[in-house]
C-alpha positions, 0 to 999 in steps of 0.5 A: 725805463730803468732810469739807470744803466742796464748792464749783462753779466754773462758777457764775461763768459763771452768773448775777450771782446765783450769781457772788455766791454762789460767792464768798461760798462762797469767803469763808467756806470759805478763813475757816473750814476753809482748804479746799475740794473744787472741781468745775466746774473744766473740766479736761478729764477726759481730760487727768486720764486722761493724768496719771495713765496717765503718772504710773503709767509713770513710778513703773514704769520701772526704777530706774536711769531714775529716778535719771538724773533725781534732783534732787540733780543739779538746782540747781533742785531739780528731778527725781526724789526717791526713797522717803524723800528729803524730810522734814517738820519733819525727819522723813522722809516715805515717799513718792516724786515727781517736781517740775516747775516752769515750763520756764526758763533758769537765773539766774546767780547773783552778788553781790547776786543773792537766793537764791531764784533758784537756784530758777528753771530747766529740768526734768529729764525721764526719756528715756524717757518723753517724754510726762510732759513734754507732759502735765505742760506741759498740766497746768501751762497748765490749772491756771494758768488755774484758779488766775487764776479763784479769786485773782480771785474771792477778791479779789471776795469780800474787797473788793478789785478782781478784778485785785488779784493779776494783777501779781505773778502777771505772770511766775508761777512755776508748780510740780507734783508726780507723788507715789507714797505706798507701802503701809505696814504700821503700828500708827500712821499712817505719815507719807506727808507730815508736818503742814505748811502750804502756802508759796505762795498756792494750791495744787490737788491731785487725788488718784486718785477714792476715795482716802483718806489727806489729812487737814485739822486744824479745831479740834485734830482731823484730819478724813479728807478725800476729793474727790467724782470728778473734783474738785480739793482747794484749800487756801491757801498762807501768802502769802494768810494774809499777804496778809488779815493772817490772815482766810484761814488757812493751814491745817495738813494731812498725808497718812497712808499707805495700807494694805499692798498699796496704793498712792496716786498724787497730783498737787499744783499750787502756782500761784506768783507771781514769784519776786522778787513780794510778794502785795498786802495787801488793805485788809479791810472792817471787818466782815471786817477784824473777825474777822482774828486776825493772821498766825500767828507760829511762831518755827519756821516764820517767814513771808517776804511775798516768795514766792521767800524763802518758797519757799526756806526750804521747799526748804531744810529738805525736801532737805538732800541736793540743798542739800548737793551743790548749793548748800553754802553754804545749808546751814541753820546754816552 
């Protein structure tokens, strides 16, 4: 059992039936849960393979490669984080990773430039293994065009035009991540990664076939979620709560670590819009509009409509250490 819906892609190359049916799919399964396991995708399994046979080189090279390329050398917060660099609410998440985003020239930055620049910028890749590099820019390509699809057919399903979101995605800012969460021998469930929502406006994630640990809190509960073979787990991002004044949720999720003597690989994918973009507001129909609860307000976690803000405040809080050796005048309650 997935513990979430079950949704085809490949429907919207069928007939206008069945394109229908996908988006109220969709609709409701981005309304009521937040997310959703996608097949019918197209990624080609192939490609999938690669990843995971790059990943699996890339955790094994000796240590000393791996922190040639750590991220506290990017001011792009790019690289390598090793076990325990990142936190969740200030707690630390045992895991390590790798982030990737789209292959740029820095921005200089200077007065009256926005902070979230910093963000944009070249990768740090491992000499050693040059095709993490190539699988990784095929990756990003491949889920691109995925993520294009669904915000067109989530514009579809709530009203709008299907091209409502193509402008601030003109210049997208594309980001990945290669993560190894460790066995943990604990009494509780060990933090893999702490309860959080997405900051962006979608995120797909493959995790190796049969792999347990995400969990997905509906109503005051956590539901264990494992995608069907092959499949992508999707979930909204805040921008899109925004963006429907709340109708889709951004919904809270963690990812519990695996037992002792084990180990689980996954590769999220967070499809961004423009650093400097803000996400269009959909003018809902009433009926929709009707059951729009507003935008969650957490004084703990204030939401920014323009994406490179939101995703600044994240990196901000995840790695202290990459703040402090690059961007010290960041540092929060300096």
């Amino acid at each position: 059992m997935s513990g979430i819906p079950v949704l085809d892609l490949s429907l919207l190359n069928g007939t206008a039936e069945q394109q229908a049916q996908f988006r109220d799919d969709l609709r409701r399964a981005t309304h009521e849960v937040g997310f959703f396991s996608l097949i019918g995708h197209g990624v080609p399994a192939e490609l999938v393979e690669r990843a995971y046979a790059a990943a699996r080189a890339f955790f094994a090279l000796p240590e000393s490669h791996k922190v040639a390329i750590e991220n506290v050398k990017s001011p792009h917060f790019r690289g390598y984080t090793r076990m325990g660099g990142e936190r969740t609410l200030g707690r630390v998440d045992i895991r390590e990773q790798i982030d990737i985003g789209a292959e740029r020239p820095a921005v200089p930055m200077g007065v009256g430039t926005p902070d979230y620049w910093v963000l944009q910028g070249p990768n740090l890749w491992p000499a050693a293994l040059p095709e993490l590099r190539e699988v990784a820019e095929e990756w990003i390509a491949r889920l691109d065009e995925v993520g294009t699809r669904l915000l067109r057919a989530w514009a579809e399903a709530l009203g709008a035009p299907s091209d409502t979101f193509d402008a601030a995605f003109a210049e997208p800012s594309p980001y990945m991540k290669i993560v190894r969460y460790p066995g943990v021998a604990s009494e509780q469930p060990a933090q893999g990664v702490g309860a959080h929502k997405d900051l962006g406006v979608l995120t797909l994630l493959s995790v190796e076939d049969g792999k347990a640990g995400l969990q997905v809190e509906k109503d005051g509960e956590w539901i264990d979620v494992v995608a069907p073979s092959g499949a992508f787990i999707v979930n909204i991002g805040e921008l899109l709560e925004i963006a429907t004044n709340g109708y889709l949720k951004a919904t809270l999720h963690r990812v519990v670590s695996p037992d002792p003597g084990t180990e689980r690989i996954s590769i999220p994918y967070f499809h961004g819009p423009a650093l400097d973009a803000t996400v269009p507001t959909i003018d809902l129909p009433p009926a929709l509009a009707a059951e729009a609860p507003g935008v969650t307000q957490d004084p703990a976690n204030p939401l920014h409509a323009v994406f490179g803000e939101n995703w600044l405040k994240s990196r901000l809080r995840a790695h202290p250490n990459v703040v402090e050796a690059q961007h010290p005048r960041l540092l929060v309650g300096a």
